[in-house]
C-alpha positions, 0 to 999 in steps of 0.5 A: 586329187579330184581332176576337175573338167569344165568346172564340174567335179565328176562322180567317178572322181568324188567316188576314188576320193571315198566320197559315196553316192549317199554321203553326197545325197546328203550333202545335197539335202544339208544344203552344202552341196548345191547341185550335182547333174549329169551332163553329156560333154557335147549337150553341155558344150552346145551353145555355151558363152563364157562370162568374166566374173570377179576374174573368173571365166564361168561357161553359162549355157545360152538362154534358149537352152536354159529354159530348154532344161527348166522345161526338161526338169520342170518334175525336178524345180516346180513346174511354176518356175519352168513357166516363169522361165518360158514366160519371162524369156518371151516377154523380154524377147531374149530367145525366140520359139525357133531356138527353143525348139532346137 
């Protein structure tokens, strides 16, 4: 049985279920596995709001570090949509620069 923590399966739990690193990989590449991240327990409890949707509580990080991340991972989604991220979140005064530097 996967033990799930905060919502994410755990790479050293989907490998005691005999699921490898590669038979991820490809899940990922078909397109049934949408993302698998790492995430250190006190960056991704920083700042998180928890959202009701359809009856389930889904923990959301806040905005500022949402574009925070678009910008640490703009190799990863395209550097177009890390400034559409940045650009968007100003326009619409959602998060102030002060908290992106956080």
């Amino acid at each position: 049985m996967v033990k799930i923590t905060d919502g994410i399966y755990r790479t050293r739990d989907l490998s005691a279920m005999g699921i490898s690193r590669t038979q991820v990989s490809r899940l990922v590449h078909k397109g049934e596995l949408l993302r698998i991240g790492r995430r250190y327990h006190e960056a991704y409890s920083a700042e998180v709001e928890t959202h009701s949707i359809h009856g389930v509580d889904v923990r959301v990080p806040c905005v500022a570090k949402t574009v925070a991340d678009c910008q640490k991972y703009r190799n990863r989604i395209g550097l177009d949509v890390a400034m559409d991220a940045l650009r968007e979140c100003i326009r619409e005064h959602r998060t102030t620069i002060a908290e992106l530097n956080q």
